[in-house]
C-alpha positions as CSV (number, residue, x, y, z in Angstrom):
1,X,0.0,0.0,0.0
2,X,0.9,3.5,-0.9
3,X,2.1,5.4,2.3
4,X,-0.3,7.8,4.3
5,X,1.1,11.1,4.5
6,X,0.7,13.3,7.8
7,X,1.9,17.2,7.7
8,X,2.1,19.4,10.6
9,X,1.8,22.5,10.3
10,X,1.2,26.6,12.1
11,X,2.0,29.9,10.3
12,X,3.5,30.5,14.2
13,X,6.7,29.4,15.0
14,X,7.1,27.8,18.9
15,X,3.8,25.7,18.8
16,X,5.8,22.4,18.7
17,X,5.6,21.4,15.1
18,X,8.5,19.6,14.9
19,X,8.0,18.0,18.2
20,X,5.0,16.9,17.1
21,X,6.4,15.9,13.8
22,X,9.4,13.8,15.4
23,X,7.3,12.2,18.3
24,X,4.7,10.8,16.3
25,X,6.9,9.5,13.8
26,X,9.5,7.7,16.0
27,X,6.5,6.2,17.7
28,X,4.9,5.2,14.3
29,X,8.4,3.6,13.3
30,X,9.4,2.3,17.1
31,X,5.9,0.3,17.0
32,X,7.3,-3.4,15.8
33,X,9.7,-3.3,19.2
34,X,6.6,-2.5,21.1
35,X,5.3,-6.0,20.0
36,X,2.9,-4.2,17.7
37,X,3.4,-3.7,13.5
38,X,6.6,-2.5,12.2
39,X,6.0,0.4,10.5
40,X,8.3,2.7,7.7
41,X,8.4,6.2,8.7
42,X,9.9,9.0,6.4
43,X,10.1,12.1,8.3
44,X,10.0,15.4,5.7
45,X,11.6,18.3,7.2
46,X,10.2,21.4,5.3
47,X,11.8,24.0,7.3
48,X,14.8,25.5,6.0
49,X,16.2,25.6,9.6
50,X,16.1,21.8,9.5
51,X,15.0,21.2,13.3
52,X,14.3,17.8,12.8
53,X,17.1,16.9,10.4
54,X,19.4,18.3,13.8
55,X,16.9,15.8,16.2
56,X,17.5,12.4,14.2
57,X,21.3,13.0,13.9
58,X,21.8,13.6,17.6
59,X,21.2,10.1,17.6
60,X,24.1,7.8,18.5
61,X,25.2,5.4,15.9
62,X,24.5,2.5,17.6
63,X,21.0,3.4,18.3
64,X,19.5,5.8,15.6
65,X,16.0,7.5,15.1
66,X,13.4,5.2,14.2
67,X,12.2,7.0,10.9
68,X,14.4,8.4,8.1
69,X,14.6,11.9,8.5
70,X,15.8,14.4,5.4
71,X,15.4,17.9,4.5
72,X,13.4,19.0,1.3
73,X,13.1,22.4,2.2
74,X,14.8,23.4,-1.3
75,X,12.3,21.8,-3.0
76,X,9.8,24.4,-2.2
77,X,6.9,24.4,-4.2
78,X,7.9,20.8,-5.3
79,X,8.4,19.2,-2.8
80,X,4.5,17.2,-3.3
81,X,5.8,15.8,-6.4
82,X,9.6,14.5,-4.7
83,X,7.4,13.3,-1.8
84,X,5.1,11.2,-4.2
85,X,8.2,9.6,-5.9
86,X,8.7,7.9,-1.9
87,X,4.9,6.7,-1.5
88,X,5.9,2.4,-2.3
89,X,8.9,2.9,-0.1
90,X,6.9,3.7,3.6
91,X,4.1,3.6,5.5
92,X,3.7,6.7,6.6
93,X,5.6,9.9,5.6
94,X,5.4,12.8,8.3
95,X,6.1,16.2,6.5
96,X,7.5,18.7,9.3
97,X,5.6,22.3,7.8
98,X,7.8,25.8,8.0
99,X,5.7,28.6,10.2
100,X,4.4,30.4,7.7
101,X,0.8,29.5,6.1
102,X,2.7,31.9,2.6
103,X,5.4,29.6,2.1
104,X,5.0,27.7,-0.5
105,X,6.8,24.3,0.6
106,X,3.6,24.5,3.3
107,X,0.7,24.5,-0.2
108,X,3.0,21.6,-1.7
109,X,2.7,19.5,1.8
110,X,-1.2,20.2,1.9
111,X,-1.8,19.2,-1.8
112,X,-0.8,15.8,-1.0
113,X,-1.4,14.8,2.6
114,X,-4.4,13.0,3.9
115,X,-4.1,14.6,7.3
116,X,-3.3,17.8,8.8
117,X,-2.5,18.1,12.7
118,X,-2.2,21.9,13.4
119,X,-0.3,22.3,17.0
120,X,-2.0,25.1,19.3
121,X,0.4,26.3,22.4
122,X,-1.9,27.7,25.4
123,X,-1.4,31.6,24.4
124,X,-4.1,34.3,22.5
125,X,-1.2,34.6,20.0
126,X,-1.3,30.6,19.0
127,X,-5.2,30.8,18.8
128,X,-5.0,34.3,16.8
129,X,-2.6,32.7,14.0
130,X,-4.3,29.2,14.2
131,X,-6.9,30.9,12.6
132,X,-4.8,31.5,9.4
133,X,-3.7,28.1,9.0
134,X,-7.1,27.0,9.0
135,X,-8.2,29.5,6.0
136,X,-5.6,27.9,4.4
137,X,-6.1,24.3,4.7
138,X,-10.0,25.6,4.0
139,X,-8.4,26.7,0.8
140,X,-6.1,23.8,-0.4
141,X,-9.6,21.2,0.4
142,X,-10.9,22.8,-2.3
143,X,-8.1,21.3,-4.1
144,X,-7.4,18.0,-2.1
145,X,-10.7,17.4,-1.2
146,X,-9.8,14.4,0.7
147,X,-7.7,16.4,3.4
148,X,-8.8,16.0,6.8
149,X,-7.7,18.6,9.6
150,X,-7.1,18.7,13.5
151,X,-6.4,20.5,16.5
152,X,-4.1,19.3,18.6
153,X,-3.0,21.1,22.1
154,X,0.2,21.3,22.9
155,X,2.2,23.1,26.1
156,X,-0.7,22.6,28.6
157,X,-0.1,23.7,31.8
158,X,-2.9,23.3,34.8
159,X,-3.2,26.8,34.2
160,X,-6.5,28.7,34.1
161,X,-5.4,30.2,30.8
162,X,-4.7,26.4,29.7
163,X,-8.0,25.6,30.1
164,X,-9.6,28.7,28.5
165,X,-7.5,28.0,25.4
166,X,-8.5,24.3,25.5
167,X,-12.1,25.4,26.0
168,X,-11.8,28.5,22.8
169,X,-10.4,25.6,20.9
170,X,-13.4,23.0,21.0
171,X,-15.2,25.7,19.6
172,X,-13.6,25.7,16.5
173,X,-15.2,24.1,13.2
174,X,-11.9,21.9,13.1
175,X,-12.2,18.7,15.4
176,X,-9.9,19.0,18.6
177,X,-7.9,15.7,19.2
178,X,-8.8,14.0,22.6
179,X,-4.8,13.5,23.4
180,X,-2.5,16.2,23.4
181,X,0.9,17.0,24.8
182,X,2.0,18.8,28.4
183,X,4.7,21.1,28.6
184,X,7.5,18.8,29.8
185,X,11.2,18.5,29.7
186,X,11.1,15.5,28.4
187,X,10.4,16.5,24.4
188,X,13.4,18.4,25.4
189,X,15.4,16.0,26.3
190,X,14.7,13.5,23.7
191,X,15.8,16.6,21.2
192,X,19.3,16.1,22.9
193,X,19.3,12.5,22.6
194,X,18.1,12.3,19.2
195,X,15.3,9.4,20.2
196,X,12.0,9.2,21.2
197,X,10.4,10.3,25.4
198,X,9.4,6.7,25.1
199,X,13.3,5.5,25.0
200,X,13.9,8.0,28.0
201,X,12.3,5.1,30.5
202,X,10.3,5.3,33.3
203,X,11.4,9.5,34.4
204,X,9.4,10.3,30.7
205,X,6.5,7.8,31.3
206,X,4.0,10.7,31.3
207,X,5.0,12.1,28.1
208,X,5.6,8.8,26.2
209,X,1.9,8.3,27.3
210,X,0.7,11.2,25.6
211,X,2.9,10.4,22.0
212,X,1.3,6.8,22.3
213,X,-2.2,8.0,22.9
214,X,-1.8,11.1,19.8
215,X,-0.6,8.0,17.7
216,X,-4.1,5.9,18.7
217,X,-5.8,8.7,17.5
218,X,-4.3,9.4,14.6
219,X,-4.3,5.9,13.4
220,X,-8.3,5.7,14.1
221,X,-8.4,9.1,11.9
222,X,-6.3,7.3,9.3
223,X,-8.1,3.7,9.5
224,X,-5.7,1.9,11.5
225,X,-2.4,0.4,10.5
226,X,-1.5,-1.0,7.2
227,X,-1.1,-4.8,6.1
């Protein structure tokens, strides 16, 4: 089967894109030592500043990310077309979006993927430019009709502005995922480590909970894992 294509993306820089983009695909591609299926995960880093490029080579040799991670960024408007040319070889191909809604590299991920996951942080700011994304995923439908698009809250703090945002999101006409992801210093330090919160062990228990949980959703969004 052909591989489903996820892209993450926010015209706003620091709502966790790449975190996003990183977690879901090394627990996509970590599945099969889980006891669960094996899966091949192409990571597509469309940012020129090539976060996620930086997180998979961290990795030690010995031990290295558990999806193939490379940088189209130069491909810009594209990149859909270099992407298709990979859909026998994986499962699932994760494109990693540059924050801005006007660059083009972000209307060549949305022309091809099936799914959309649009990151919101807890702040007016995140909800503000959220909005723009959404006009443009509105706009690209149109085009790929098949496109389906979520929310997904990121950052949460028990804060009472956490909880406002959370509450301003499910108002939105895009779904809001069930799962989402606290702020914790384990995404951080799986950056540093160049693997997964789930390879931490039991100090990133919490967080590897919430990656496994996004990925459950996902896949139910998606229909499940391939044969």
């Amino acid at each position: 089967m052909t591989a489903k294509i996820i892209a993450v993306s926010n015209q706003k820089g620091g709502s966790s894109k790449t975190c996003v983009s990183m977690s879901l695909a090394g627990e996509l591609g970590s599945q099969k030592s889980l006891g669960k299926h094996g899966n091949r995960v192409l990571v597509v880093d469309a940012d020129a500043q090539e976060t996620a490029v930086a997180w998979a080579r961290t990795a030690p040799d010995s031990k290295p990310f558990p999806a193939t991670v490379i940088g189209m960024a130069s491909y810009a408007g594209k990149m859909h077309r270099e992407i298709q040319r990979q859909l026998e070889n994986y499962d699932f191909i994760v494109i990693d979006c540059p924050p801005s809604v006007d660059a083009i590299t972000s209307h060549s991920a949305l022309l091809i993927a099936d799914l959309v996951i649009v990151p919101v942080p807890p702040a007016p700011a995140d909800l503000w430019s959220c909005r723009a994304t959404l006009a443009l995923i509105e706009r690209i439908q149109v085009i790929n009709p098949g496109l389906k698009a979520v929310l997904l809250a990121t950052k949460i703090q028990r804060t009472s502005l956490s909880r406002a945002v959370l509450d301003e999101l499910a108002t939105f006409d895009v779904p809001l995922l069930r799962s989402r992801m606290a702020h914790r210093t384990a995404y951080q330090e799986a950056i540093l480590a160049g693997t997964t919160v789930a390879a931490l062990g039991r100090d990133a228990r919490a967080a590897a909970n919430e990656v496994s949980a996004l990925v459950d959703e996902v896949l139910a969004i998606l229909g499940g894992h391939h044969d």
